[in-house]
Backbone as ProteinMPNN parsed JSONL, in Angstrom:
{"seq_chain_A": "XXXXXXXXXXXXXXXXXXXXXXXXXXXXXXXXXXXXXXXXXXXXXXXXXXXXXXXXXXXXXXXXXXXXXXXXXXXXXXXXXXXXXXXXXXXXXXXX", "coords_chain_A": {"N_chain_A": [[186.109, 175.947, 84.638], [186.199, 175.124, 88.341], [185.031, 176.388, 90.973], [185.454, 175.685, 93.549], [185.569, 172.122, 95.336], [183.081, 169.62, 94.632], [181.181, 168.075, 97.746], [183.455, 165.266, 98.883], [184.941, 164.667, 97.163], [188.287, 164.876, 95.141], [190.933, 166.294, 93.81], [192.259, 164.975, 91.135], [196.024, 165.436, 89.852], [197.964, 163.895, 87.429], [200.816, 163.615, 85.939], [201.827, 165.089, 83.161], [198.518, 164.332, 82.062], [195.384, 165.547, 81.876], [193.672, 167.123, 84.749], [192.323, 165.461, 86.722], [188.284, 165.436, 88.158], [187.864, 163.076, 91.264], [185.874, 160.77, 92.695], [185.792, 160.095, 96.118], [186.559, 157.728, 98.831], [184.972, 156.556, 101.279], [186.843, 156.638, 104.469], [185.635, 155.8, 106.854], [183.71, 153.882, 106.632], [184.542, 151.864, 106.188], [184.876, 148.5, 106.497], [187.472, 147.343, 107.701], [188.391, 149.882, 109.514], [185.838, 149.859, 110.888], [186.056, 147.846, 112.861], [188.302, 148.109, 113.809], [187.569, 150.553, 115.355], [185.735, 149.36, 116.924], [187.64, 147.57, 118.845], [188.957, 149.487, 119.978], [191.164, 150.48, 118.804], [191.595, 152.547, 116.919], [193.456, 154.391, 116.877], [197.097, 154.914, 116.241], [199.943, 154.102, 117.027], [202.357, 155.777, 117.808], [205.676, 156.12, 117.41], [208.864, 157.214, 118.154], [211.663, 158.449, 115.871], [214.63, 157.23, 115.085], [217.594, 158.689, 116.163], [219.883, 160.853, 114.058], [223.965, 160.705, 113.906], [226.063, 163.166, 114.409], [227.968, 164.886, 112.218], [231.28, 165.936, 113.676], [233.522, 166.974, 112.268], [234.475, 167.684, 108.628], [234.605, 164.896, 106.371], [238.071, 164.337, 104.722], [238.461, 163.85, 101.452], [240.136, 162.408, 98.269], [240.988, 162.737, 94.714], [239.488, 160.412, 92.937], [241.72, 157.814, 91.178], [242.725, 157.876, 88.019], [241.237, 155.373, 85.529], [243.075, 152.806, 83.956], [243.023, 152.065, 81.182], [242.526, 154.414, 80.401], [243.017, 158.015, 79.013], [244.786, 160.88, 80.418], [242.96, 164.175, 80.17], [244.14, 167.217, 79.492], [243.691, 170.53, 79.921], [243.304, 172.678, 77.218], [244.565, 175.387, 75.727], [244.917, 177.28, 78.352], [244.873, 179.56, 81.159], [247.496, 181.96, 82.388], [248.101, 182.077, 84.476], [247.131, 179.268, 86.067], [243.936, 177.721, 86.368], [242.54, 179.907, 86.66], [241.038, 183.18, 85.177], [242.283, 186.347, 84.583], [242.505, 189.29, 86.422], [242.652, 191.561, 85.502], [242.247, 191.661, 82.882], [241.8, 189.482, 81.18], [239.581, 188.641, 80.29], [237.266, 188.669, 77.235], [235.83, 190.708, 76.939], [236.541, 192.813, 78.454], [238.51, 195.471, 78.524], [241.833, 196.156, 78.525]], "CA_chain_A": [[186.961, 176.001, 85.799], [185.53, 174.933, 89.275], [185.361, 177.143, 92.318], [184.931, 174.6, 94.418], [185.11, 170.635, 94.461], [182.375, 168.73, 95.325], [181.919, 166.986, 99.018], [183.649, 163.922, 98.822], [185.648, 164.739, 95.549], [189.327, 164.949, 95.223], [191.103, 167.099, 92.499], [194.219, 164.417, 91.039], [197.161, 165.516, 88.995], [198.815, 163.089, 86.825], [202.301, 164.517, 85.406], [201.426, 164.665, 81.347], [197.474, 163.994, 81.68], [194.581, 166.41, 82.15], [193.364, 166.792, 86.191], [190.442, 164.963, 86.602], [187.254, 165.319, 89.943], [187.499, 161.398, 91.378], [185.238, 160.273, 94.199], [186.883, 159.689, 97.073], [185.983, 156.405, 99.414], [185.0, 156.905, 103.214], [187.743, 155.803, 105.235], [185.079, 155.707, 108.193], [183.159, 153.585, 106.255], [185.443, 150.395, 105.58], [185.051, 147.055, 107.394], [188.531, 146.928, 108.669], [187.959, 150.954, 110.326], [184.969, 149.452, 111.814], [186.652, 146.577, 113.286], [189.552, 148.547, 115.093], [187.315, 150.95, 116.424], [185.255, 148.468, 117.674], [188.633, 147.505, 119.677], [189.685, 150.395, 120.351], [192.601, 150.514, 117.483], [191.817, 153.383, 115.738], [194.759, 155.177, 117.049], [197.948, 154.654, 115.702], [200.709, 154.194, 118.361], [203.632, 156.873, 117.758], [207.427, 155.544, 117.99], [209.942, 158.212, 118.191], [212.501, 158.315, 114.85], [215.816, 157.208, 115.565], [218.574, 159.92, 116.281], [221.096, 160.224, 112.949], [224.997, 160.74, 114.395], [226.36, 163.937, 113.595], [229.635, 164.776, 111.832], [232.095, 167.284, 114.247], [234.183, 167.826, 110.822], [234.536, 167.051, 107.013], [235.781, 163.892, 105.677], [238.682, 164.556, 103.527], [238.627, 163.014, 99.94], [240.984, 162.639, 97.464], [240.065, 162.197, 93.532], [239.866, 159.16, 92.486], [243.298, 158.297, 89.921], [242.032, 157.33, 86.509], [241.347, 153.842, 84.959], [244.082, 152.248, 82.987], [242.667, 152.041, 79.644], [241.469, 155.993, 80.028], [243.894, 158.921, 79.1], [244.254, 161.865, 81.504], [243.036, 164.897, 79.068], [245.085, 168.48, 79.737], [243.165, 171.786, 79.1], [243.919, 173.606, 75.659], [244.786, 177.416, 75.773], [244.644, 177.209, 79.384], [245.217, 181.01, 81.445], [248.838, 181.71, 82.557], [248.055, 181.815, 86.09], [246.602, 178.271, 85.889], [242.743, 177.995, 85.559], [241.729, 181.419, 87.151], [241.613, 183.844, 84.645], [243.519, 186.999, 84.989], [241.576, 190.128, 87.415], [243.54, 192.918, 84.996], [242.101, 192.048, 81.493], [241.853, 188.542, 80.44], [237.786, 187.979, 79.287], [237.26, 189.057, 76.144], [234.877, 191.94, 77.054], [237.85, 193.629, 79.604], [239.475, 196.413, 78.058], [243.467, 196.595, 79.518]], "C_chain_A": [[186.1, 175.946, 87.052], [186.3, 175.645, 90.359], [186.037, 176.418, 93.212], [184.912, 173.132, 94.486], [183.986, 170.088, 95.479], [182.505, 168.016, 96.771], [181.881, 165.996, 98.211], [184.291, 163.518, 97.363], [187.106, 164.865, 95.637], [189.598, 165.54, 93.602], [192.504, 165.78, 92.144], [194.559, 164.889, 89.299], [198.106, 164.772, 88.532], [199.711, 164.036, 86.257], [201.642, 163.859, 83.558], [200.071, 164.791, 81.464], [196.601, 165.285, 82.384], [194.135, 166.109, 83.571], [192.482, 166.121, 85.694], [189.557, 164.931, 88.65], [187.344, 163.804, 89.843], [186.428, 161.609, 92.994], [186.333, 159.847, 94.901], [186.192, 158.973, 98.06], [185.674, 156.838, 100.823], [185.671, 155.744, 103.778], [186.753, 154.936, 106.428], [184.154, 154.637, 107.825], [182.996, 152.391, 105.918], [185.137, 149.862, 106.706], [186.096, 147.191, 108.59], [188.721, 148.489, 109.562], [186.826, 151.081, 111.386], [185.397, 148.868, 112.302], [187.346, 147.136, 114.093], [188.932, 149.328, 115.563], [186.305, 150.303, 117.254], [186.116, 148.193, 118.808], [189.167, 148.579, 120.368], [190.972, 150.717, 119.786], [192.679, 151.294, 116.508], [193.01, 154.32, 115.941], [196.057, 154.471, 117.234], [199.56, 154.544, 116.866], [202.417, 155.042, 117.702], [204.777, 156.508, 118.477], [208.167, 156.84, 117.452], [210.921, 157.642, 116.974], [214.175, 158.141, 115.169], [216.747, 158.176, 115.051], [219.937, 160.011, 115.242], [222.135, 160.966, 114.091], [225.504, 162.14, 113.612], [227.798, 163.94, 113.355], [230.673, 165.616, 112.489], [232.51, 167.495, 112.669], [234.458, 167.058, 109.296], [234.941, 166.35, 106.844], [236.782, 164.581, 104.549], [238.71, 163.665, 102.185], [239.422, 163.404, 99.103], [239.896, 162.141, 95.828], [240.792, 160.823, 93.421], [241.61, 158.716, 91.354], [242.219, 157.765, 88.581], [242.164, 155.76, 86.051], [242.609, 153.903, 83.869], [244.202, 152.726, 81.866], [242.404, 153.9, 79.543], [242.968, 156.98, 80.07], [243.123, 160.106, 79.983], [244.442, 163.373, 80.303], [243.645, 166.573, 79.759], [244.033, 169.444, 79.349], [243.791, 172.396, 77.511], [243.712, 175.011, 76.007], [244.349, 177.727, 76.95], [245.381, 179.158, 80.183], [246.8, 180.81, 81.956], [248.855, 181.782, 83.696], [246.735, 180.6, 86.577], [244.933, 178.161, 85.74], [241.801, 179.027, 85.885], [242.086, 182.745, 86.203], [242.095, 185.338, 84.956], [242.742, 188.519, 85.786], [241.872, 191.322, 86.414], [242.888, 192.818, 83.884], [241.833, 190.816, 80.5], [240.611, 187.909, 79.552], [237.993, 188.983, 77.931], [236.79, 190.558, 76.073], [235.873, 193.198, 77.369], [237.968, 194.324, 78.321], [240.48, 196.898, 78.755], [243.321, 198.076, 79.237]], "O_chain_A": [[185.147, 176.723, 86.993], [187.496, 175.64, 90.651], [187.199, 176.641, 93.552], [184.168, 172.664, 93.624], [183.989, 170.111, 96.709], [183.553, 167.461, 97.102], [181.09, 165.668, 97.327], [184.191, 162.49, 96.694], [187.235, 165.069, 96.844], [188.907, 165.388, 92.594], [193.526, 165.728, 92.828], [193.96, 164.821, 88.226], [199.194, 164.846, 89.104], [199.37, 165.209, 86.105], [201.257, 162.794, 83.077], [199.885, 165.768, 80.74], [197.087, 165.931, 83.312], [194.133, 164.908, 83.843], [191.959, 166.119, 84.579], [189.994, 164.608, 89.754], [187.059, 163.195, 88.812], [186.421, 162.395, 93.941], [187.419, 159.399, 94.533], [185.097, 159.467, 98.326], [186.458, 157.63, 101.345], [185.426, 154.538, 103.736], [186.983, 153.792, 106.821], [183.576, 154.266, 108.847], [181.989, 151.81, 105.514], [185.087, 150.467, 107.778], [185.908, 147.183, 109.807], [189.376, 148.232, 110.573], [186.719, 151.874, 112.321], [185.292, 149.676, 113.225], [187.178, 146.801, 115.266], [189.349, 149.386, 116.72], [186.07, 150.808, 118.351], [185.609, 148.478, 119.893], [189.846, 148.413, 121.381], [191.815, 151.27, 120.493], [193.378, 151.167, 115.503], [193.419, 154.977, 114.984], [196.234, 153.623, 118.109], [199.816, 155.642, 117.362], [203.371, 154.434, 117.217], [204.951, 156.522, 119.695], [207.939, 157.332, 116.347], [211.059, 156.419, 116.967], [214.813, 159.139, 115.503], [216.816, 158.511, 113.868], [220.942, 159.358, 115.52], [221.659, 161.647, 114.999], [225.383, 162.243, 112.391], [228.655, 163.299, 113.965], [231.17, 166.279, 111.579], [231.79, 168.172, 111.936], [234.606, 165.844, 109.154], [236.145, 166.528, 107.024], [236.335, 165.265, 103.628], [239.191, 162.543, 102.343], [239.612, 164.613, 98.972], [238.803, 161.587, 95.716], [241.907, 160.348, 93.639], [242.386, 159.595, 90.979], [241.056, 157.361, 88.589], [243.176, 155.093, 86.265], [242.953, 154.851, 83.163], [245.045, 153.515, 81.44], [242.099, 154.436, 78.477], [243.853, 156.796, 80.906], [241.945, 160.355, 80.237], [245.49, 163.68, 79.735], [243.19, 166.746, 80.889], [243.419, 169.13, 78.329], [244.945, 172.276, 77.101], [242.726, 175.546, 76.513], [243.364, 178.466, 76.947], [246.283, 179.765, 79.606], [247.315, 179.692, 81.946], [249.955, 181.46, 84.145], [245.718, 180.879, 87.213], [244.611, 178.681, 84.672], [240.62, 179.094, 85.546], [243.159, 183.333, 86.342], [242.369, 185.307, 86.155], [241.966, 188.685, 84.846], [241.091, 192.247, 86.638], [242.695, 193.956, 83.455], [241.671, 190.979, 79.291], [240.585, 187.112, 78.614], [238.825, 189.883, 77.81], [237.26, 191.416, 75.325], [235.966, 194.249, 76.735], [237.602, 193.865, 77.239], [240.34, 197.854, 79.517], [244.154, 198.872, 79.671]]}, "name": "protein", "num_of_chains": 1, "seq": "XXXXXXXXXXXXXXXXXXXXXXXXXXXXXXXXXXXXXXXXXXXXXXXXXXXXXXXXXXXXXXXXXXXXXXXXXXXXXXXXXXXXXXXXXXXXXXXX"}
């Protein structure tokens, strides 16, 4: 187990595979990083994220109806005060 990683090491985590130490490249080091700061282009020019619209209130939705071919299936041994069961005694555990 390492304290510590190496300069210039990176720790990567594949999902399934054992970590592994990789070298890691110098950005400062590349052609095209030389090149823009040569120009003066090493800084990145920052645009503001456009503003999402908000919602004042909920769309209403209805359910969909069912396809043709598809039957609409009913509960079995459903509670007698429709599918909330009963506050007085109705789980199994309750004792009326």
């Amino acid at each position: 187990m390492a304290r510590e990683l190496p300069k210039g090491r990176a720790l990567v985590i594949r999902g399934g595979l054992s970590p592994v130490i990789v070298k890691t490249p110098r950005a400062w080091r590349a052609p095209e990083y030389r090149a823009a700061k040569r120009h003066n282009q090493t800084i990145a020019a920052v645009i503001p994220a456009q503003a999402h619209r908000s919602i004042e209130a909920p769309i209403p939705v209805e359910p969909l109806p069912p396809a043709p071919d598809q039957q609409v299936l009913e509960p079995v041994g459903g509670q007698p005060n429709g599918d909330r069961p009963q506050p007085d005694g109705d789980y199994p555990w309750s004792t009326a």
